[in-house]
LUMLUM-163926 format. One record per residue (C-alpha): residue number from 1; residue in three letters; x, y, z. Coordinates in Angstrom, 3 decimals. Each point is the difference from the previous one (the first is absolute). Example, Ala and Ser with C-alpha at 12.3 -4.5 7.8 and 13.67 -1.06 7.14 Angstrom:
REM LUMLUM-163926
<1; "ALA"; <12.300; -4.500; 7.800>>
<2; "SER"; <1.370; 3.440; -0.660>>
REM end
This chain:
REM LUMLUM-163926
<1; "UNK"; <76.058; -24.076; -53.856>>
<2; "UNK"; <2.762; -2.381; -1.499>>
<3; "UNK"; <3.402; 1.701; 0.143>>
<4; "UNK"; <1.385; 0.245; -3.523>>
<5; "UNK"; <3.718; 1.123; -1.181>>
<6; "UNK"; <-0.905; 3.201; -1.182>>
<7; "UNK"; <-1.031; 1.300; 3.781>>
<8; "UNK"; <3.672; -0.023; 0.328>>
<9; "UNK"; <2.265; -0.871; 3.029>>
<10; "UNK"; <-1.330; 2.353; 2.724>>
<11; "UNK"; <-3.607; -1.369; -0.526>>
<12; "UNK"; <1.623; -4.342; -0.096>>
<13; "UNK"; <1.356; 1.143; 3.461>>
<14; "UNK"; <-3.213; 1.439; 1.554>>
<15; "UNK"; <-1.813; -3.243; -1.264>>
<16; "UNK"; <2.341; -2.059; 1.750>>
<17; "UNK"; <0.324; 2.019; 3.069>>
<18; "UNK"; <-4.094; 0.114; 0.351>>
<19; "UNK"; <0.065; -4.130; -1.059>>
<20; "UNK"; <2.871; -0.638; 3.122>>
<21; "UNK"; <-1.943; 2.453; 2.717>>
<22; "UNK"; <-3.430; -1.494; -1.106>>
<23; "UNK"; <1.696; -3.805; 0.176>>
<24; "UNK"; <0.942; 0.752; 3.282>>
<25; "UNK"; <-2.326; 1.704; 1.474>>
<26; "UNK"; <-2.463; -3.334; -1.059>>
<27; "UNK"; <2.519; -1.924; 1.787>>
<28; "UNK"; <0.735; 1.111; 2.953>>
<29; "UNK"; <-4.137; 0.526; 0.532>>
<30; "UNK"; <0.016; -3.518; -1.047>>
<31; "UNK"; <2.898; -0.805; 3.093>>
<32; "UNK"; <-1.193; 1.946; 2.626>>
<33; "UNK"; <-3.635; -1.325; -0.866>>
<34; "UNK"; <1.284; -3.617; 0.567>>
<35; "UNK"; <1.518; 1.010; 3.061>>
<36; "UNK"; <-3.190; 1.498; 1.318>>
<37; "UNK"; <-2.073; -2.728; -0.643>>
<38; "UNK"; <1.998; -2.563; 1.797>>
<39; "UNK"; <0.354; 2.594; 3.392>>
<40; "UNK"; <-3.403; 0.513; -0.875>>
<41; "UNK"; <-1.226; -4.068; 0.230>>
<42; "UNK"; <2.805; -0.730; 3.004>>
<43; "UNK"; <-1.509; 2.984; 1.793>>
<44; "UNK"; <-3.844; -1.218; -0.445>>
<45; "UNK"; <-0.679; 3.386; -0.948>>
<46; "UNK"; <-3.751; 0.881; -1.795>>
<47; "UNK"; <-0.227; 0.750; -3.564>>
<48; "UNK"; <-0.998; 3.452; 0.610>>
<49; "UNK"; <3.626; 0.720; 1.447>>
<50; "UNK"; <1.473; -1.947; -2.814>>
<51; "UNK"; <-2.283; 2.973; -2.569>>
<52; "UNK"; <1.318; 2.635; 2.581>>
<53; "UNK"; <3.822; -1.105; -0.487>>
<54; "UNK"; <-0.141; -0.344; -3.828>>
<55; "UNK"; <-1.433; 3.332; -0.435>>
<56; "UNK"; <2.637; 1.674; 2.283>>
<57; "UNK"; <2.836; -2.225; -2.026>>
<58; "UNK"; <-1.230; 2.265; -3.107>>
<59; "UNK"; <-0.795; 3.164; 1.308>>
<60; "UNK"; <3.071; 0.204; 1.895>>
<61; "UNK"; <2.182; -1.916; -2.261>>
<62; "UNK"; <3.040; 2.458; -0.581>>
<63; "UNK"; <0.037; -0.114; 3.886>>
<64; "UNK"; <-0.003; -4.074; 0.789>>
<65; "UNK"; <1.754; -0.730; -3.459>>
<66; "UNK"; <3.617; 0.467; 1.130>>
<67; "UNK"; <0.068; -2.433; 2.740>>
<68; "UNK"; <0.090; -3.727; 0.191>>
<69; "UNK"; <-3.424; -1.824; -0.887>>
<70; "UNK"; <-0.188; -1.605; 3.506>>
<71; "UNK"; <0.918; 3.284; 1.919>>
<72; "UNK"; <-2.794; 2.197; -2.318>>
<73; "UNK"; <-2.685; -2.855; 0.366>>
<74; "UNK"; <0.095; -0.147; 3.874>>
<75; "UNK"; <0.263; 4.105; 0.222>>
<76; "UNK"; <-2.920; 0.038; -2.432>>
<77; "UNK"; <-2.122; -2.725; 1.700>>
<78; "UNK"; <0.391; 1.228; 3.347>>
<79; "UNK"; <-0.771; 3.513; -1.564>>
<80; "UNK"; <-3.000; -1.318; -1.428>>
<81; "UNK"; <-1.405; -2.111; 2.629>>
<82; "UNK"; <-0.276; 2.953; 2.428>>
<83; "UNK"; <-1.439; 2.219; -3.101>>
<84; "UNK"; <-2.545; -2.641; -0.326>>
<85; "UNK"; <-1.314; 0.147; 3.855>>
<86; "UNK"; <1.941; -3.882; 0.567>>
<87; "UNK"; <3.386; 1.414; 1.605>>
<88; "UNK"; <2.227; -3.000; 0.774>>
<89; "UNK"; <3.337; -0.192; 1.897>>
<90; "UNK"; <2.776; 0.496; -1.750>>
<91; "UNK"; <1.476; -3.570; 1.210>>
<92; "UNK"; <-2.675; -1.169; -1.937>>
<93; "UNK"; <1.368; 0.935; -3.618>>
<94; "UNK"; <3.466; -1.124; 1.193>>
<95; "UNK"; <-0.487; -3.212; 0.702>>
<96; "UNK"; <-0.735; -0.293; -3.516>>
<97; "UNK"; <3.039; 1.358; -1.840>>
<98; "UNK"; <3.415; 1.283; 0.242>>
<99; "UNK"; <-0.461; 3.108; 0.311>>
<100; "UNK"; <2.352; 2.261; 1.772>>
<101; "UNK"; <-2.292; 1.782; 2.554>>
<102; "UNK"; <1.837; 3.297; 0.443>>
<103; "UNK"; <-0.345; 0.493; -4.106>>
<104; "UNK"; <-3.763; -1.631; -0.069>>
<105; "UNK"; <-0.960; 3.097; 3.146>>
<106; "UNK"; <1.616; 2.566; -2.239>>
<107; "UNK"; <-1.708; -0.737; -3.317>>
<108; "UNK"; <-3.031; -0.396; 2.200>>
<109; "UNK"; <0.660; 3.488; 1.938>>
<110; "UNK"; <0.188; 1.134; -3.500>>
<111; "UNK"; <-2.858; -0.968; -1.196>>
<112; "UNK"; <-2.196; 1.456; 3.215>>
<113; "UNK"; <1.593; 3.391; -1.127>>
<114; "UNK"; <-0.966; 0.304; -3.194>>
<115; "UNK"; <-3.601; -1.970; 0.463>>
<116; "UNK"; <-0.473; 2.795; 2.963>>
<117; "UNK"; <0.387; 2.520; -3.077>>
<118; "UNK"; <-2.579; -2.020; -1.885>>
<119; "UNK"; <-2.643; -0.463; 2.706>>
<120; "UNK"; <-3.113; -2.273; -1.700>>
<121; "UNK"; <-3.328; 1.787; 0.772>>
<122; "UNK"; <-2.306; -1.272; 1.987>>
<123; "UNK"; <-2.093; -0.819; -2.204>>
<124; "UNK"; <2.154; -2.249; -2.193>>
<125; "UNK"; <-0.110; -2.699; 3.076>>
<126; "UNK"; <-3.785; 0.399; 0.205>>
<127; "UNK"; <-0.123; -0.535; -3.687>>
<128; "UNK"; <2.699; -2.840; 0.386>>
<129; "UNK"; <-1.789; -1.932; 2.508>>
<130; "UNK"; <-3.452; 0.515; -1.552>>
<131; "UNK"; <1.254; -1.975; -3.234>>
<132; "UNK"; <1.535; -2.532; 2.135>>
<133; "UNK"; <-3.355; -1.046; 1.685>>
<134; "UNK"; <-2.107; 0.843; -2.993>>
<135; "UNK"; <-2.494; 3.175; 1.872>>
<136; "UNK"; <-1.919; 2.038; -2.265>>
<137; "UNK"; <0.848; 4.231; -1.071>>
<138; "UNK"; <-2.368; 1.026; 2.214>>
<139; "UNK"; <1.563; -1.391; 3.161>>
<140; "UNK"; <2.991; 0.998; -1.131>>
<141; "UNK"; <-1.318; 3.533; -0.479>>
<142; "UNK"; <-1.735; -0.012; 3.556>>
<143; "UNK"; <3.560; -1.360; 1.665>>
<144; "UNK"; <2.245; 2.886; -1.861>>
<145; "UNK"; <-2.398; 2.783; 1.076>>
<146; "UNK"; <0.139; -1.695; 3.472>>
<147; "UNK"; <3.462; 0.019; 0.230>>
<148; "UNK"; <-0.076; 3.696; -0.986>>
<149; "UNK"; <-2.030; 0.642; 2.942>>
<150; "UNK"; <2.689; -1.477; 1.884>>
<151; "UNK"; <2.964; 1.273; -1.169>>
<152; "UNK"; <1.711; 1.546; 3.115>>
<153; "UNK"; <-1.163; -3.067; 2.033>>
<154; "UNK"; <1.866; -1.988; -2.904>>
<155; "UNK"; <3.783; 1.422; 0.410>>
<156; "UNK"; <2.822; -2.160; 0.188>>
<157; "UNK"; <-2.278; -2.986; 0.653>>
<158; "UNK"; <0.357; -3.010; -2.586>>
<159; "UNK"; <-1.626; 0.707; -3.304>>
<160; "UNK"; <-1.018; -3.712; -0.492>>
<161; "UNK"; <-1.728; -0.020; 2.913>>
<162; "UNK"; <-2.109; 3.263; 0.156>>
<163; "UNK"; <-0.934; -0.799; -3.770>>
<164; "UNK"; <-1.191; -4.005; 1.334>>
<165; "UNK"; <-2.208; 1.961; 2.749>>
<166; "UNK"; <-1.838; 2.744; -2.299>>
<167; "UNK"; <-0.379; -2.963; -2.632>>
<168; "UNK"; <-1.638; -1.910; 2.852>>
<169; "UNK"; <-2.149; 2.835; 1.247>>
<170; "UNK"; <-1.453; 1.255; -3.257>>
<171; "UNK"; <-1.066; -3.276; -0.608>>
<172; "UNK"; <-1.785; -0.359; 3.143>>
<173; "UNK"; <1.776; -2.214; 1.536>>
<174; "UNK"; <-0.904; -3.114; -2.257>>
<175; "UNK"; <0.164; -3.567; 0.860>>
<176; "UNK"; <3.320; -1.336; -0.452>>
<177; "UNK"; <1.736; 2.904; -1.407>>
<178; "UNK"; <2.506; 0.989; 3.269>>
<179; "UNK"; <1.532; -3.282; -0.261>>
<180; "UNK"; <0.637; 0.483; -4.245>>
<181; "UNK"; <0.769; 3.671; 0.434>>
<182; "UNK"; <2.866; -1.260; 2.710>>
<183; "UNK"; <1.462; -2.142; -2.210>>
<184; "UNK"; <-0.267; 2.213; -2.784>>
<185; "UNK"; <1.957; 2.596; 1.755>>
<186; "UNK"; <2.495; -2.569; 1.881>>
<187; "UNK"; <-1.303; 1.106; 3.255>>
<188; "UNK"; <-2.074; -0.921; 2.925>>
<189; "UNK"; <-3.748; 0.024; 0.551>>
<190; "UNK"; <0.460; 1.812; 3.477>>
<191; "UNK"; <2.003; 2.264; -1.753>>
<192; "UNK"; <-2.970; 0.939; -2.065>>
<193; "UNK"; <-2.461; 0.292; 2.586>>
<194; "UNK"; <2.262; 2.592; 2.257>>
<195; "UNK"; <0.433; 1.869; -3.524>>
<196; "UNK"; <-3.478; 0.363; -0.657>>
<197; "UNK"; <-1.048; 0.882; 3.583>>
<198; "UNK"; <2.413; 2.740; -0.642>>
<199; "UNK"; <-1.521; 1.517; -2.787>>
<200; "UNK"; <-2.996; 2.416; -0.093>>
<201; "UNK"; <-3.087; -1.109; -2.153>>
REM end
């Protein structure tokens, strides 16, 4: 809705004040999003961990937003990269940027706190990778009730990984699929195999 003179004063300076946060709010998204996507090309990192980063960048936005652009695009790519199952060294990111590496560990420390509040469910990976390597609903059925089978065999083991293996199981192993599910999920195909032979069918 237009802002006309008779709103009056109060209401001019609300519409401004909601114009400036929304302006640069856009703007810094649109600097630390330039910043991630050269790290992000220097590091040779996949596209999944580029999806991974930008969703953190808006979900935790209030939290990255008041640092530099270099030092919240390593945090958040080195965040994301072990949130997508393809951890990387640090040294990595910073051989990319400027970034001051006591302020990119704390913004990333940060981050691990509050994601640790957020935990994804299992399932969201299983349903993650499924879309990635096009499986049908009823493999991704058979792989969530798998992994609910499993569930004490799954703890503190990597998400990415036990999701890759019950994807790979309920499908019955098919031709071809290990080596798509371990890129998917930015791991290893070994890794897969010593998941599944952990879980009970």
């Amino acid at each position: 809705m237009a802002v006309k003179p008779e709103h009056g004063v109060q209401w001019r300076m609300l519409a401004r004040l909601h114009r400036e946060t929304l302006h640069g709010y856009e703007s810094r998204l649109v600097e630390i999003g330039a910043e991630l996507k050269r790290v992000r090309e220097c590091a040779g990192l996949p596209q999944h961990v580029a999806e991974e980063a930008e969703s953190l960048v808006k979900k935790y936005f209030d939290l990255v937003a008041g640092f530099p652009p270099e030092v919240a695009a390593v945090a958040v790519l080195w965040t994301a990269a072990k949130a997508a199952g393809a951890p990387r060294p640090l040294e990595d990111f910073l051989k990319c940027s400027k970034a001051d590496e006591r302020r990119v560990r704390r913004v990333a420390w940060r981050l691990k706190e509050v994601m640790k509040l957020e935990r994804r469910p299992i399932e969201d990976y299983v349903k993650t990778l499924a879309a990635r390597v096009n499986l049908p609903a009823p493999v991704v059925k058979a792989a969530v009730e798998l992994l609910g089978k499993n569930r004490r065999v799954l703890a503190g083991k990597n998400p990415w990984v036990s999701a890759a293996a019950a994807l790979w199981l309920a499908s019955f192993k098919k031709l071809g699929l290990l080596k798509a599910l371990a890129e998917a999920a930015g791991t290893t195909t070994a890794s897969i195999r010593n998941a599944a032979k952990r879980l009970r069918v």
